[in-house]
C-alpha positions as CSV (number, residue, x, y, z in Angstrom):
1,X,13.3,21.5,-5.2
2,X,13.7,18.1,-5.5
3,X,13.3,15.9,-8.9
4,X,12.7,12.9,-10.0
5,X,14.6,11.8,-13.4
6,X,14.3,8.8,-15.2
7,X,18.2,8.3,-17.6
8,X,18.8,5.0,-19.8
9,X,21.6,2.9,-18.1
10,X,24.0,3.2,-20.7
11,X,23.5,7.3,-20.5
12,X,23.7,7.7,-16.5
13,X,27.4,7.7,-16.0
14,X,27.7,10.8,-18.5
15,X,24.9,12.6,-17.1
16,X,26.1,11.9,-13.5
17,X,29.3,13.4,-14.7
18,X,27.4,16.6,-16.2
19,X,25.5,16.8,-12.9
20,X,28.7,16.8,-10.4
21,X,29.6,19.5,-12.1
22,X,27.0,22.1,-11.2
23,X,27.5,23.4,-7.5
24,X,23.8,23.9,-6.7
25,X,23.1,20.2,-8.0
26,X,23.2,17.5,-4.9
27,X,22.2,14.0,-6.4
28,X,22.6,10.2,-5.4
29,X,21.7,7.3,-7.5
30,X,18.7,5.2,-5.7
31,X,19.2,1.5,-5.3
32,X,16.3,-1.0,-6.9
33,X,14.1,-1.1,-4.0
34,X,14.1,2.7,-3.3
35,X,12.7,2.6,-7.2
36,X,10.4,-0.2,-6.6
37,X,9.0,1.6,-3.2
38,X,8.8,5.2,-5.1
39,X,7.1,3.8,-8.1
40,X,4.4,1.7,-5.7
41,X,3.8,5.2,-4.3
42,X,3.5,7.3,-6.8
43,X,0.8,4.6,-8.2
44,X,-0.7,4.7,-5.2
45,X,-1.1,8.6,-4.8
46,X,-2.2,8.3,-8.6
47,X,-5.2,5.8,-7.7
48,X,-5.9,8.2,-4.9
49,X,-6.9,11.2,-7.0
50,X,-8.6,8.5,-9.6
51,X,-11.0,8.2,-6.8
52,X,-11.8,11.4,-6.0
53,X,-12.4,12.2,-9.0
54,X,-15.0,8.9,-9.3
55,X,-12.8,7.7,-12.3
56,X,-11.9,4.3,-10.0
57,X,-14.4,2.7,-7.3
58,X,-13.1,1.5,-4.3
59,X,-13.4,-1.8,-3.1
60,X,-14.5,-2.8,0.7
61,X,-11.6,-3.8,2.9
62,X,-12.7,-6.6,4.6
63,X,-12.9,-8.0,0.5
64,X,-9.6,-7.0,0.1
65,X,-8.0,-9.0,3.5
66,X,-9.7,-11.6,2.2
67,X,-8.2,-11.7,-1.0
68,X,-4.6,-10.7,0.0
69,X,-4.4,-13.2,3.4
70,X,-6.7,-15.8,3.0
71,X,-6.5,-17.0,-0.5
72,X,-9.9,-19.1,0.1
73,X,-9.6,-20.4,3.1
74,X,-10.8,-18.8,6.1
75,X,-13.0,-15.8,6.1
76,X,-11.4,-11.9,7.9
């Protein structure tokens, strides 16, 4: 099973050390942009359900190029 945890800065290095020492534990610290990327995911999959369930509406994607790569100039 794998978990995600979320530990204070100034409370990882203790927990790290309470982790190493539990043979069936295998752990590594992710760098920023594995966060960043994880987190955009997980929101992602989140708005994903949000619209099956009808709680969100969904936007048509030629709208959405247009708003990401044109910024008003040339229409998709």
């Amino acid at each position: 099973m794998k978990l995600l945890l979320d530990v204070k800065d100034e409370k990882a290095e203790l927990f790290m050390k309470m982790l190493q020492k539990l043979p069936y534990v295998k752990f590594k610290p992710l760098l920023p942009i594995h966060t960043k990327i994880l987190d955009d995911a997980m929101d992602i999959v989140d708005d994903i359900e949000l619209i099956e369930q009808g709680k969100l509406e969904t936007r048509d994607a030629k709208e959405f190029l247009n708003e990401i790569l044109c910024q008003n100039d040339t229409k998709v």
